[in-house]
Gaussian input, Z-matrix of N, CA and C with variables (Angstrom, degrees):
# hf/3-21g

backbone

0 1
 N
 C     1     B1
 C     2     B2     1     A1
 N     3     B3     2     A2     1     D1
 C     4     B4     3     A3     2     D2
 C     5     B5     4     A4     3     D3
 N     6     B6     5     A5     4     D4
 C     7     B7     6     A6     5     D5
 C     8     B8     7     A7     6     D6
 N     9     B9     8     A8     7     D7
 C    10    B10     9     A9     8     D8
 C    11    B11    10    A10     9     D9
 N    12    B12    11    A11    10    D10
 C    13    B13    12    A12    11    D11
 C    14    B14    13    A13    12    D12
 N    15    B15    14    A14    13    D13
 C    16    B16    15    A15    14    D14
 C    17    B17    16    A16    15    D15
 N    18    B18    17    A17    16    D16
 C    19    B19    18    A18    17    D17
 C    20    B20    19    A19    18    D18
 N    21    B21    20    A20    19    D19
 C    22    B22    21    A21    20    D20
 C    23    B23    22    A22    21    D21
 N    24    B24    23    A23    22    D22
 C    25    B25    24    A24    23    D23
 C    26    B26    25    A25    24    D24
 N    27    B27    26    A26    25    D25
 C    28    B28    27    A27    26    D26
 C    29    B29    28    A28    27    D27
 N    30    B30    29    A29    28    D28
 C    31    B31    30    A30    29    D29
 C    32    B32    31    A31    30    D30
 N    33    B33    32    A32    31    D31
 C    34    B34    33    A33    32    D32
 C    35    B35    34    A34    33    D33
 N    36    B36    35    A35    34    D34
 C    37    B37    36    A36    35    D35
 C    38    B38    37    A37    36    D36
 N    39    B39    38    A38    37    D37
 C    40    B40    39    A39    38    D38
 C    41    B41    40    A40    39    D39
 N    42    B42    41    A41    40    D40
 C    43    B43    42    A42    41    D41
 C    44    B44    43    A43    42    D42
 N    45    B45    44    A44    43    D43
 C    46    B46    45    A45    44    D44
 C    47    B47    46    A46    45    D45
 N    48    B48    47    A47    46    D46
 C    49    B49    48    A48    47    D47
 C    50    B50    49    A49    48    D48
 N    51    B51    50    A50    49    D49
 C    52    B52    51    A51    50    D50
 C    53    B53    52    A52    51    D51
 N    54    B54    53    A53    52    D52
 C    55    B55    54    A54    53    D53
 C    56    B56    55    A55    54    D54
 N    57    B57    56    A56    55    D55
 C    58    B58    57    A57    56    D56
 C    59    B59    58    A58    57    D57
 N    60    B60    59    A59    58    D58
 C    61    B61    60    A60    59    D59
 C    62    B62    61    A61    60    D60
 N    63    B63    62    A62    61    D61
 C    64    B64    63    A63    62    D62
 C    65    B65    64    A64    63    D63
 N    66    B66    65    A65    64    D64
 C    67    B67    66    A66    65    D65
 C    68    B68    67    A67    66    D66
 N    69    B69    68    A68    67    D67
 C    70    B70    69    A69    68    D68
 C    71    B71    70    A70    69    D69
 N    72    B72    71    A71    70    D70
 C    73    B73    72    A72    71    D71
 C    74    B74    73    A73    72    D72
 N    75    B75    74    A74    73    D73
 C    76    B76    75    A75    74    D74
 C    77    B77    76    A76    75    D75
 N    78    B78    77    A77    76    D76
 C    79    B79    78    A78    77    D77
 C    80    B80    79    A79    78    D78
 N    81    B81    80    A80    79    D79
 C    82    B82    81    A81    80    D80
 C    83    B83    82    A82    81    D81
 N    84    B84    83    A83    82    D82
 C    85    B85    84    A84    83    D83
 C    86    B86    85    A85    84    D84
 N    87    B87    86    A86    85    D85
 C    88    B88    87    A87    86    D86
 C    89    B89    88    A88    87    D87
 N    90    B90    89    A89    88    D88
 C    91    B91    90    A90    89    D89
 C    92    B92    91    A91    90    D90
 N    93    B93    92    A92    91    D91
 C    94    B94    93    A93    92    D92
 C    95    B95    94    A94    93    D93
 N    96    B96    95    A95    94    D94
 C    97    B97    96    A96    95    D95
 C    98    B98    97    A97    96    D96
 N    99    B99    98    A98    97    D97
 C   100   B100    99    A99    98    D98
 C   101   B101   100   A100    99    D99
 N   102   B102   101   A101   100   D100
 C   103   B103   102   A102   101   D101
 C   104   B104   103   A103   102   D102
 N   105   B105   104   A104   103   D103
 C   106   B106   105   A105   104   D104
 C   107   B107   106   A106   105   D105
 N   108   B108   107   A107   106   D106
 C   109   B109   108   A108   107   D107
 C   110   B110   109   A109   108   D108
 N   111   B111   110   A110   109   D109
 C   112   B112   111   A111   110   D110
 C   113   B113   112   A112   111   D111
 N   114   B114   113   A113   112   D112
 C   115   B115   114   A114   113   D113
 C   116   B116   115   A115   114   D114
 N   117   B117   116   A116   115   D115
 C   118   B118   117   A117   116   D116
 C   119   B119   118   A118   117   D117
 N   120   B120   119   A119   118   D118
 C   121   B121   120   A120   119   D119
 C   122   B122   121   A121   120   D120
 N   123   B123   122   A122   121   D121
 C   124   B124   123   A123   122   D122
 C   125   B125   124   A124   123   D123
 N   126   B126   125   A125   124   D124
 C   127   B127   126   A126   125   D125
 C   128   B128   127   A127   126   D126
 N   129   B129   128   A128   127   D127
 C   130   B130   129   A129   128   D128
 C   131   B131   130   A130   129   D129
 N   132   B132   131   A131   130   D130
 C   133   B133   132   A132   131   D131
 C   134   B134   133   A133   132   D132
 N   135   B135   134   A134   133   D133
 C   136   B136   135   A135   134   D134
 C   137   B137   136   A136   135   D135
 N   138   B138   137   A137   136   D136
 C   139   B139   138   A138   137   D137
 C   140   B140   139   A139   138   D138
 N   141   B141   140   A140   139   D139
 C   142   B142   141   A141   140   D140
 C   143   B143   142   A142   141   D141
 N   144   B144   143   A143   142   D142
 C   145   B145   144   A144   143   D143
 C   146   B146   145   A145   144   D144
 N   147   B147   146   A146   145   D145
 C   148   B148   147   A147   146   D146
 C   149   B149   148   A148   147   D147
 N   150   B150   149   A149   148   D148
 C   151   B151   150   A150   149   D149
 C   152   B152   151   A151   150   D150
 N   153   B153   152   A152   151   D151
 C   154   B154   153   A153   152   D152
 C   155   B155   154   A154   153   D153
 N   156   B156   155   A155   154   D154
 C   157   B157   156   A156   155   D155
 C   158   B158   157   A157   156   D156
 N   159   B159   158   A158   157   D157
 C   160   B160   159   A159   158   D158
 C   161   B161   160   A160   159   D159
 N   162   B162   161   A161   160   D160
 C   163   B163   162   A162   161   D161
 C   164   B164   163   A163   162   D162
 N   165   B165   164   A164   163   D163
 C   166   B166   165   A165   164   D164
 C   167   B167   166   A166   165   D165
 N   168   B168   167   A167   166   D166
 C   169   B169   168   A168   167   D167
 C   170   B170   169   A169   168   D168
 N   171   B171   170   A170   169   D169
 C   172   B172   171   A171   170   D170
 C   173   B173   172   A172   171   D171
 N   174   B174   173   A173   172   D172
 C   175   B175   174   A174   173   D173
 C   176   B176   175   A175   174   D174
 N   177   B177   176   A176   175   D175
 C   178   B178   177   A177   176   D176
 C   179   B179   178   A178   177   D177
 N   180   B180   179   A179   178   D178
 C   181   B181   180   A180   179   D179
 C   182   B182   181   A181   180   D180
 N   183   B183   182   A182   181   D181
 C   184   B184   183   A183   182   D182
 C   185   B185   184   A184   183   D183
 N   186   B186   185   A185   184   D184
 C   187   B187   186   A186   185   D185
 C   188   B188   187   A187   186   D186
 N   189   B189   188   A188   187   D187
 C   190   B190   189   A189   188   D188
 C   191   B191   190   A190   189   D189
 N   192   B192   191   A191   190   D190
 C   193   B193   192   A192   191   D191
 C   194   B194   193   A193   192   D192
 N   195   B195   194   A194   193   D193
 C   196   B196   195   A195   194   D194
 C   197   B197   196   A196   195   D195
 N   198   B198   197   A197   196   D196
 C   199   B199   198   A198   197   D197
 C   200   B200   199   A199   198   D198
 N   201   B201   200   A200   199   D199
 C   202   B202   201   A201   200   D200
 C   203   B203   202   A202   201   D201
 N   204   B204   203   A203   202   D202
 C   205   B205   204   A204   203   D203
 C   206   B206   205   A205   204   D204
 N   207   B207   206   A206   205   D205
 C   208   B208   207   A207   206   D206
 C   209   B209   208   A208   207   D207
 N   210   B210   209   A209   208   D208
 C   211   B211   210   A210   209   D209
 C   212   B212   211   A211   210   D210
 N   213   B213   212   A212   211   D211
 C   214   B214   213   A213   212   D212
 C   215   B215   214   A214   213   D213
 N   216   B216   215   A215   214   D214
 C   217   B217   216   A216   215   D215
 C   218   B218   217   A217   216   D216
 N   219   B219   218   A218   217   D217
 C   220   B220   219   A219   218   D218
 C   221   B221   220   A220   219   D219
 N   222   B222   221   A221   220   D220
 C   223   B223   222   A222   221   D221
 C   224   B224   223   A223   222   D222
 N   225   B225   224   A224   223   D223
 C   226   B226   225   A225   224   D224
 C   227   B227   226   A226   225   D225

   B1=1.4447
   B2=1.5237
   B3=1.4742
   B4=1.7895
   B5=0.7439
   B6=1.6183
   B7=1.5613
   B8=1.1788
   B9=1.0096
   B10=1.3147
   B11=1.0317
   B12=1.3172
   B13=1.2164
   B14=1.8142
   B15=1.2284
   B16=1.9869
   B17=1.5188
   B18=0.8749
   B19=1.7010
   B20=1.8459
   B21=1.7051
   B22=1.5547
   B23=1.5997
   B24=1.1952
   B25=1.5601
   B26=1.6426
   B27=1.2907
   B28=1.2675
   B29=1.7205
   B30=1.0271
   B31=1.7680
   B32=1.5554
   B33=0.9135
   B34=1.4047
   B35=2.0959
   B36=0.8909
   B37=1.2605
   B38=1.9718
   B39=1.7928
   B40=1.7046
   B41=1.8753
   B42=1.3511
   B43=1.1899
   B44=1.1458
   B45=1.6405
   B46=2.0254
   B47=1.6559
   B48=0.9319
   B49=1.6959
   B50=1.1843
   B51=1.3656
   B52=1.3136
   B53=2.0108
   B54=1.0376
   B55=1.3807
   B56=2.0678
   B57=1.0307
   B58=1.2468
   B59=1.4937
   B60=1.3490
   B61=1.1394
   B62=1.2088
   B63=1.3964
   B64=1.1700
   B65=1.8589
   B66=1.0840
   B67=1.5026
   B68=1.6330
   B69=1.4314
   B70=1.6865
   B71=1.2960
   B72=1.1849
   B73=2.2325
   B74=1.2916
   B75=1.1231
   B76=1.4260
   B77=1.4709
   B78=0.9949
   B79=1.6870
   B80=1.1247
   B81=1.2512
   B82=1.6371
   B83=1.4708
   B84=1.5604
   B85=1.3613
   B86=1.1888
   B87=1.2740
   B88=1.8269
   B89=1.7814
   B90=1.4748
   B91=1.1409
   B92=1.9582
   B93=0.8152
   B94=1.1557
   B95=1.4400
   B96=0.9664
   B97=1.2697
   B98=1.6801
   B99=1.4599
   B100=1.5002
   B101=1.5537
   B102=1.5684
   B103=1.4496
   B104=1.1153
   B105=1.8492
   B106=1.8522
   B107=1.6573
   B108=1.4065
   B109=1.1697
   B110=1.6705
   B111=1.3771
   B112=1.5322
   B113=1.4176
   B114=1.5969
   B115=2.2184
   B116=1.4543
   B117=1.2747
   B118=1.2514
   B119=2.0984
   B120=1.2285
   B121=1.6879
   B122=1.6395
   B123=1.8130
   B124=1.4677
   B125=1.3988
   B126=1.0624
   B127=1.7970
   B128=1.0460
   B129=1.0804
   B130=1.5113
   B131=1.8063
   B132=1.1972
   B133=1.0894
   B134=1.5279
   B135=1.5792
   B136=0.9924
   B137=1.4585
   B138=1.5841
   B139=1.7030
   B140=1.1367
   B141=1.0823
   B142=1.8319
   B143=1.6663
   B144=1.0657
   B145=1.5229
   B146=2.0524
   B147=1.4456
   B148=1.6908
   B149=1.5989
   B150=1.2964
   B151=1.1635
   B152=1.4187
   B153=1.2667
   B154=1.3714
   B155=1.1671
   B156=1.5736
   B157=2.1237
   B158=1.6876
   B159=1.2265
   B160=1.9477
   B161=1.2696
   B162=1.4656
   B163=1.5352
   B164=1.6161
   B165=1.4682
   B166=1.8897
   B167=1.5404
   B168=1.0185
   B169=1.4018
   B170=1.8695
   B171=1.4714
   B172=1.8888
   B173=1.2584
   B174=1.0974
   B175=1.5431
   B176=1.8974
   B177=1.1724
   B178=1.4733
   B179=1.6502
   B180=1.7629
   B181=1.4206
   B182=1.9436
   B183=1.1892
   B184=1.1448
   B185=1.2261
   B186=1.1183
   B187=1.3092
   B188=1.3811
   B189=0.8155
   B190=1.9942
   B191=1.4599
   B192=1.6586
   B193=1.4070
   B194=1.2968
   B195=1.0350
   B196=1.6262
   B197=1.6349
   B198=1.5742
   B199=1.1438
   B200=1.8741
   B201=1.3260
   B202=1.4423
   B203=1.0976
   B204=1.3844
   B205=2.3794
   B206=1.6546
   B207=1.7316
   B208=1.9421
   B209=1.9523
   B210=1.1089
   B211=1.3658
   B212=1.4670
   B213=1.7260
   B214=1.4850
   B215=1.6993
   B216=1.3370
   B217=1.8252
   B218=1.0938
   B219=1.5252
   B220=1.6589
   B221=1.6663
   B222=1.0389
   B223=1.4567
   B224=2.0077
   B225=1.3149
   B226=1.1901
   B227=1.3725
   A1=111.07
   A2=110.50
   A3=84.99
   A4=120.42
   A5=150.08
   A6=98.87
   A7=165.59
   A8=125.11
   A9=141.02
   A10=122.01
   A11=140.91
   A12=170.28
   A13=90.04
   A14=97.24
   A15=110.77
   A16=121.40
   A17=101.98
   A18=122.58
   A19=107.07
   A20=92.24
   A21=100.39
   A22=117.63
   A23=112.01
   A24=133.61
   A25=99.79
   A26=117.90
   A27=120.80
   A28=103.66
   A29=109.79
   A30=104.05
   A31=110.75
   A32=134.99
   A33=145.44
   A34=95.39
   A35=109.33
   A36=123.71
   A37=106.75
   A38=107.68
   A39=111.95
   A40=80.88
   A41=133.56
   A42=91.95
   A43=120.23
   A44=102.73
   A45=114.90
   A46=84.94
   A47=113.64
   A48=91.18
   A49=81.36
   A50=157.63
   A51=149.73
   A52=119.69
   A53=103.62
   A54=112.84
   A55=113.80
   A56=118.36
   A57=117.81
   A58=120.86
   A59=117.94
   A60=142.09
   A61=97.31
   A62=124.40
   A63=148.48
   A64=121.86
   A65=108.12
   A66=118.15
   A67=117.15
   A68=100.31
   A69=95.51
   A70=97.94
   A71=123.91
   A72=119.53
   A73=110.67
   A74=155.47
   A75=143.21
   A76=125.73
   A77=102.67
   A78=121.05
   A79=112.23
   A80=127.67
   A81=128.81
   A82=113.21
   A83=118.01
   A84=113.92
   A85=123.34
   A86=106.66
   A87=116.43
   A88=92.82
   A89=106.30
   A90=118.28
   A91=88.18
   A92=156.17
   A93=125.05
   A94=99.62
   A95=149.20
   A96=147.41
   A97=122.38
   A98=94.75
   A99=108.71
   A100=129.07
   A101=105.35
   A102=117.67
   A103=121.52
   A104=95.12
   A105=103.89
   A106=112.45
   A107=118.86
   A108=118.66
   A109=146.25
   A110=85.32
   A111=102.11
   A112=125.11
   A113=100.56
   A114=105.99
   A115=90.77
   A116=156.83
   A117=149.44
   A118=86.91
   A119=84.96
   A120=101.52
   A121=100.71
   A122=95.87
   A123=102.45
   A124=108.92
   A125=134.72
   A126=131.82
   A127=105.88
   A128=162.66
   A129=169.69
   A130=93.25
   A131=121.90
   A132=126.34
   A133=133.50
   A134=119.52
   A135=130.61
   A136=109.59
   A137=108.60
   A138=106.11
   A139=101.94
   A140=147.06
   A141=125.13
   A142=87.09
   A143=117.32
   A144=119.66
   A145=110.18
   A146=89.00
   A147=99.91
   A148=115.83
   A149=122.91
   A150=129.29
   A151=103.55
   A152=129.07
   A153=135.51
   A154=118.90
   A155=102.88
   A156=121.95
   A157=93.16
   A158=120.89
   A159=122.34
   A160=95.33
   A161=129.68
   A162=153.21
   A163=90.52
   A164=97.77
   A165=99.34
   A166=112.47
   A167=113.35
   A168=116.42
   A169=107.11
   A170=113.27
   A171=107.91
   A172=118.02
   A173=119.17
   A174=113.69
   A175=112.45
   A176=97.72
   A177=113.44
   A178=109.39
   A179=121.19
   A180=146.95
   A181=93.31
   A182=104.27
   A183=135.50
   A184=99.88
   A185=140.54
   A186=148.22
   A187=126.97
   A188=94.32
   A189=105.24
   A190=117.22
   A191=110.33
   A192=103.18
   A193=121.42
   A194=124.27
   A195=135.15
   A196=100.35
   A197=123.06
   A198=140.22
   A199=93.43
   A200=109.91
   A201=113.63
   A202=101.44
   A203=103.79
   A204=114.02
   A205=95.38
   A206=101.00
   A207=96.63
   A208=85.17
   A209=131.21
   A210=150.36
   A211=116.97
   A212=108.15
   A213=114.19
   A214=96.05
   A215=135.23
   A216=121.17
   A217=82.10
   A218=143.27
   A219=132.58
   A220=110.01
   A221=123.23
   A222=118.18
   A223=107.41
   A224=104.82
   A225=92.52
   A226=126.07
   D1=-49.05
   D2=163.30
   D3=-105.28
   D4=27.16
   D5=98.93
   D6=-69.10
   D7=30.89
   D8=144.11
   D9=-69.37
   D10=-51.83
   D11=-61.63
   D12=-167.18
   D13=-81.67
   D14=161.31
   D15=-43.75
   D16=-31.52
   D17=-178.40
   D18=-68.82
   D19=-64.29
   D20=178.00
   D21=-61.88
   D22=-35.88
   D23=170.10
   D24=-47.20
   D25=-80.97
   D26=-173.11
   D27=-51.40
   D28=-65.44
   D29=175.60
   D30=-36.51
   D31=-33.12
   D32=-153.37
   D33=-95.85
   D34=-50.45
   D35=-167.66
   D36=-71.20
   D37=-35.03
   D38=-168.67
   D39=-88.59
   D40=-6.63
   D41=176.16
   D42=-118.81
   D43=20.47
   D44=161.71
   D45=-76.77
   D46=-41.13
   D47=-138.41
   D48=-88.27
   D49=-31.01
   D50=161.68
   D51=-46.23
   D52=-43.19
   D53=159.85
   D54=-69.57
   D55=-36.42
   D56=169.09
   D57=-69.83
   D58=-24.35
   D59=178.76
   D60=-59.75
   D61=-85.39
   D62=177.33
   D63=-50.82
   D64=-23.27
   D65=155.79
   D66=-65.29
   D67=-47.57
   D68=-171.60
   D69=-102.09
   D70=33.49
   D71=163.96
   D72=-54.71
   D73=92.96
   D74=134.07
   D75=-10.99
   D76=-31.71
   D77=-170.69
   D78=-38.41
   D79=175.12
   D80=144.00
   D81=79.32
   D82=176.23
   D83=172.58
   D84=-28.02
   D85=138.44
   D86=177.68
   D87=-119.49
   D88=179.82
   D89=-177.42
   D90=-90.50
   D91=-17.56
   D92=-178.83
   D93=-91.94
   D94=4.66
   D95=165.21
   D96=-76.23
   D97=-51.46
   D98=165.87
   D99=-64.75
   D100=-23.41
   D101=163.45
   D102=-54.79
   D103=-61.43
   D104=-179.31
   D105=-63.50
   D106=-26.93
   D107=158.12
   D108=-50.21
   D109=-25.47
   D110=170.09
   D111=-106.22
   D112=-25.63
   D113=162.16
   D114=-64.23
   D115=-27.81
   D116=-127.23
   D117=-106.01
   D118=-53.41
   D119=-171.26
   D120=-47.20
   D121=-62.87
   D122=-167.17
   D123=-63.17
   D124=-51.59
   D125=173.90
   D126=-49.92
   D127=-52.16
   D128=-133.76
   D129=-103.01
   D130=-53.86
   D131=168.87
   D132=-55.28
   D133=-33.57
   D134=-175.87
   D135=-86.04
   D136=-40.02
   D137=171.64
   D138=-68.76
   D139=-10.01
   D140=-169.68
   D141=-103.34
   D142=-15.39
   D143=-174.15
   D144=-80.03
   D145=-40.36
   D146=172.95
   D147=-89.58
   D148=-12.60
   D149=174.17
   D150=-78.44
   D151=-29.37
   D152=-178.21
   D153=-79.24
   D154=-44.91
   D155=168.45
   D156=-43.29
   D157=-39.37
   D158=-137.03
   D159=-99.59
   D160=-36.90
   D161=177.34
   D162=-54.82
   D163=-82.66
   D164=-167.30
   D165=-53.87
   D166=-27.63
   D167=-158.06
   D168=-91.64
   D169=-34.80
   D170=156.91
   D171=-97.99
   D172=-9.60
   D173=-171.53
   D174=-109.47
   D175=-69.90
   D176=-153.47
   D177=-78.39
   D178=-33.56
   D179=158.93
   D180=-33.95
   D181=-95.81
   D182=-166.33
   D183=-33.71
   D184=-65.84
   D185=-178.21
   D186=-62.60
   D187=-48.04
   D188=156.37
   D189=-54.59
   D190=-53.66
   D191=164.40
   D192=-45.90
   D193=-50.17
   D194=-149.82
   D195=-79.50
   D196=-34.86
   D197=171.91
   D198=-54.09
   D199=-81.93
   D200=-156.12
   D201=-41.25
   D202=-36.80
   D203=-165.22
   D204=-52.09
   D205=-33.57
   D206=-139.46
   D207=-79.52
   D208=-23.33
   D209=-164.70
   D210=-78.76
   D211=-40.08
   D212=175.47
   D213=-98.08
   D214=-13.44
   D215=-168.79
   D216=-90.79
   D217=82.77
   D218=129.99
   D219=-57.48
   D220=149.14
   D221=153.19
   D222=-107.92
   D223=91.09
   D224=179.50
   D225=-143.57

């Protein structure tokens, strides 16, 4: 019986210190990582965002107008 008892004890004890372990990791993402991760997002985002302004605005605008114009100028 104790051992068992010692057994559960020790089990009980590798998974504080395994959880403590893992509480104080330094490791891994930092906040300056996640920063540059997110200027990365937003720039990347904003050109596909102004490439789209520049798209509608010489190409696709214009042409659509000229469509609707050609659709309502019947002479009839």
């Amino acid at each position: 019986m104790k051992n068992i008892i010692r057994s559960i004890k020790n089990a009980g004890q590798k998974i504080c210190v395994r959880t403590v372990a893992v509480l104080h990791n330094n490791r891994g993402e930092g906040f300056l990582d996640t920063a540059v991760q997110i200027l990365i997002s937003i720039v990347i985002g904003s050109l596909l965002l102004a490439g789209l302004y520049v798209l509608f605005g010489d190409t696709i605008l214009p042409m659509l107008t000229q469509k609707i114009e050609g659709l309502f100028n019947y002479a009839g």
